[in-house]
C-alpha positions in Angstrom: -2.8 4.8 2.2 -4.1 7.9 2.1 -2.3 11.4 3.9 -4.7 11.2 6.6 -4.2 7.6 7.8 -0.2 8.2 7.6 -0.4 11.2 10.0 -2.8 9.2 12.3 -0.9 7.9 15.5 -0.1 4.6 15.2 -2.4 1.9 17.2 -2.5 -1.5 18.6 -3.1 -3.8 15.6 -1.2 -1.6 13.2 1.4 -2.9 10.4 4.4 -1.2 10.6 7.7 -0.5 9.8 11.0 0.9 10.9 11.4 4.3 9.5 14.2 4.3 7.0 16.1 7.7 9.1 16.1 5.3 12.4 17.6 2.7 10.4 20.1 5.5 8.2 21.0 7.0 11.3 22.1 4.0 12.9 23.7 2.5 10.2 21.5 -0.8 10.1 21.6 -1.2 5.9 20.2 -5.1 5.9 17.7 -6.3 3.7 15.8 -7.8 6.4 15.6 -4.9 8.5 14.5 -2.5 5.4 11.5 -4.9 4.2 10.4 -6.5 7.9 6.7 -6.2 8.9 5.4 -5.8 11.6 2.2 -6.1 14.2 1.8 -3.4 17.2 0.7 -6.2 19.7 0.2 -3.9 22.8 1.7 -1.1 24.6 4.4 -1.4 27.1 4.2 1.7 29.8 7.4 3.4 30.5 7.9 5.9 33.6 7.9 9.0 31.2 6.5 7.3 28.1 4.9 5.0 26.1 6.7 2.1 23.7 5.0 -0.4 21.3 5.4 -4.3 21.4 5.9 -5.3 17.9 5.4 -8.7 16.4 7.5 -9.0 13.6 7.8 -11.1 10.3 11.5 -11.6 10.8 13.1 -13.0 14.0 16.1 -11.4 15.9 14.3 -7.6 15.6 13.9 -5.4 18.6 10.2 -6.4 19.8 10.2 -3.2 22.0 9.9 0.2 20.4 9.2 4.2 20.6 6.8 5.4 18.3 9.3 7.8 16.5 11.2 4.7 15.2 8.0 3.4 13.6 6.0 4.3 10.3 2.7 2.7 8.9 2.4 0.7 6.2 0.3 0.6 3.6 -2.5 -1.8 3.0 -1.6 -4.0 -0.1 -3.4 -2.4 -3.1 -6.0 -5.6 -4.4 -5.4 -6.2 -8.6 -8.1 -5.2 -10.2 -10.0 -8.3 -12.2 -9.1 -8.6 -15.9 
């Protein structure tokens, strides 16, 4: 992923993540929580702001979220044919 796609704001249809200083800060070490995936299925509208609905690839995670808890991911890089 290249420094211009990680400073765009993230989007509906976005993979994501939870950025690793949301999950230091509240003290949420867990495998699954550090390697989940996720989609941004929509946007849920809040008097005063915005949040995400996130599909993720591991039940039992927070489907609503702020933007500031979230971080792209980047595209799987494709092997190159031998």
């Amino acid at each position: 992923m290249s420094h211009a796609e990680q400073t765009q704001p993230i989007q509906v249809g976005d993979t994501v993540a939870y950025r690793w200083e949301v999950l230091h800060r509240r003290g949420w070490y867990t495998r699954d929580l550090l390697r989940a995936r996720g989609k941004v299925t929509g946007l849920v509208p809040f008097p005063n702001a915005v949040f995400f609905r996130v599909t993720w690839d591991r039940p039992g995670i927070p489907t609503i979220l702020s933007p500031q808890e979230l971080c792209h991911v980047a595209a799987p890089r494709q092997r190159a044919s031998a």
